[in-house]
NUTI-458052 format. One record per residue (C-alpha): x, y, z negated. Coordinates in steps of 0.5 Angstrom, whole numbers, plus 2048, in hexadecimal, padded with zeros to 3 digits. Layout:
XYZ;...
END
This chain:
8B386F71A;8AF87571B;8B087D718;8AD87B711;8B3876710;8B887B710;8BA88070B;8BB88770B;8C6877749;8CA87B748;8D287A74B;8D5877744;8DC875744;8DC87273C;8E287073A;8E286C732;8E686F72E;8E8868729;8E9864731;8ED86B732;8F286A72C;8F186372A;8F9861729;8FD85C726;8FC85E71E;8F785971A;8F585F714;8F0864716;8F486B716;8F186F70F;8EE874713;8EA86F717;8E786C710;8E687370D;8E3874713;8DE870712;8DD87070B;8DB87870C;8D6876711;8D487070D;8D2875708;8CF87B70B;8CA87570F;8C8873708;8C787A706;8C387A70B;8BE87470A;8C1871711;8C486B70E;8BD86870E;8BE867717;8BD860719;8BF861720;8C6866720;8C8869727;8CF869727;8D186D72D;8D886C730;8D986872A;8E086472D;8E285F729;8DB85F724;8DF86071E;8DB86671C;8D586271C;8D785C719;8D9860713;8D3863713;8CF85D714;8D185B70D;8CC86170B;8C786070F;8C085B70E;8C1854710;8BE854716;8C185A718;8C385A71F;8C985E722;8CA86072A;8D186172C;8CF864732;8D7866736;8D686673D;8DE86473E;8DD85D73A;8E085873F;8DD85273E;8E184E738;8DF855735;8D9853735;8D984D730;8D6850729;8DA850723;8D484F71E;8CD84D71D;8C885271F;8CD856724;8CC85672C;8D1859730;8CE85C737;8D286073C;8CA86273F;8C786773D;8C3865736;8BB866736;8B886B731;8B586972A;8BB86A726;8BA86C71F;8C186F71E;8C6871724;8CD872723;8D2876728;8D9877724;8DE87A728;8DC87772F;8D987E732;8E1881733;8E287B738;8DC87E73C;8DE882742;8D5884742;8D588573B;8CE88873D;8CC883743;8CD87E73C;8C9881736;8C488073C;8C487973C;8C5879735;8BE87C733;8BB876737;8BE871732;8BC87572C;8B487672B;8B387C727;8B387C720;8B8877720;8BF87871C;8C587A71F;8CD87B71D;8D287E722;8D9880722;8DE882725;8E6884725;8E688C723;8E9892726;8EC89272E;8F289772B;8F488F728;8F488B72E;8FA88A731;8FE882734;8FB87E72E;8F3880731;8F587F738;8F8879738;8F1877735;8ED87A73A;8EB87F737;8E788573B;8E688A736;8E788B72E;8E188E72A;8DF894726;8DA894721;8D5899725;8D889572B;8D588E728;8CE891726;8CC89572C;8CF88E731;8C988A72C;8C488F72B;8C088C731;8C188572E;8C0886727;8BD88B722;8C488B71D;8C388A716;8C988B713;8D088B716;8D888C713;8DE88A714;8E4885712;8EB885711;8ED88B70F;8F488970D;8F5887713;8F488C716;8FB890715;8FE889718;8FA88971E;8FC890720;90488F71E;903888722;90088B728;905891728;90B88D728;90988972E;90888F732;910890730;911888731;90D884735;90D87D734;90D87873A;90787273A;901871737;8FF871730;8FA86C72C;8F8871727;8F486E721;8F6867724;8FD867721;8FD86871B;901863717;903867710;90486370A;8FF861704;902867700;90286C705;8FB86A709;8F886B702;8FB872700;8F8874707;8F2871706;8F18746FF;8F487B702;8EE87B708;8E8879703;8E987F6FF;8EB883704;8E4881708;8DF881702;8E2888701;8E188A707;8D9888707;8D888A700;8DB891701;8D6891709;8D1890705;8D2896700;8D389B707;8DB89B707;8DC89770D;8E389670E;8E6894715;8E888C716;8EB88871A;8E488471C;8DD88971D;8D788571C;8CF88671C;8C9882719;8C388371C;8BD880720;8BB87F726;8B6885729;
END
């Protein structure tokens, strides 16, 4: 998919995020199905649902595009690239889906790169790769965790280098991508997130986390949550597009390759 489409070797340590944080619980934590939901919705605000072949970067599980594949063409294609992939990883878990841990070929018409660039350790050495899978033209999503003044245990233990600030993440994509429009996700969950990374400065806990991964809250709670997240993330993108951006706990920016 060219421009007209869209509306207005380097040293790369990628550690996945869904293989990083897949634990014990069979429910999608509502902050994952919210997630997509909002990115699902700015990819059709921007005519991007279209793609018949995605490239998914650092896509763990494909959980991600297995929800979207359900939007795209038919004969859609989607590329799980994920260069941590064993080889049981490797089995698709869909028709249309291909999993690889080799660096993919261009002639994607959409590329998607959700929250993988704050398991780099060469952010920069990265996007250069990443601009030789993305012809120019082609449609982009990309976000990250927000704001280094949040990071804390909960970001360690999943391999995180680094959090982002809004200006931080345009400057890192500018040689990768012309952005078209960026926002933020989460806003409510911001005050949570502080308060969790301040009490862990005071009482650190031992071991690992799973994350997202052990989420196991009931029918009636997962559904407040997941009503609670969807306000709170078409808000954010409503109010982002009138000019008033409020912080998230997420950044993210659509744009396409240069």
């Amino acid at each position: 998919m060219g421009r007209s489409g869209v509306r207005a070797g380097a040293n790369c340590s990628l550690l996945p995020v869904d293989l990083t944080e897949r634990g014990a619980g069979t429910t999608r934590h509502p902050w994952e199905v919210q997630r997509f939901e909002a990115y699902r919705r700015i990819l059709a605000d921007h005519g991007a649902l279209g793609a018949r072949r995605v490239l998914d970067v650092g896509a763990g599980d494909g959980w991600f595009t297995d929800m979207l594949g359900e939007v795209l063409p038919a004969d859609a294609t989607t590329v799980c690239w994920d260069v941590n992939y064993d080889d049981n990883d490797l089995e698709p878990s869909r028709p249309g889906q291909v999993r690889t841990r080799e660096r993919p070929e261009h002639g994607n018409d959409l590329v998607l790169v959700l929250d993988v660039l704050e398991h780099v350790a060469d952010a920069d050495g990265f996007v250069a790769v990443l601009r030789t899978v993305t012809d120019p033209g082609v449609p982009v999503l990309v976000a990250v965790p927000a704001y280094q003044a949040l990071f804390g245990a909960h970001d360690v233990a999943l391999g995180h280098y680094r959090r982002y600030g809004r200006r931080q993440l345009l400057d890192q994509v500018a040689p990768w991508i012309e952005v078209l429009e960026h926002g933020s996700l989460f806003t409510s969950l911001v005050p949570l997130r502080a308060a969790g990374v301040v009490a862990g400065r005071f009482r650190p806990r031992a071991g690992t986390t799973h994350g997202i991964g052990d989420w196991t809250g009931g029918r009636a709670v997962t559904g407040a949550a997941n009503g609670w997240l969807a306000a709170d993330a078409r808000a954010g993108t409503a109010l982002a597009r009138c000019g008033i951006r409020l912080p998230g706990l997420s950044h993210w920016a659509f744009g396409v390759g240069r």
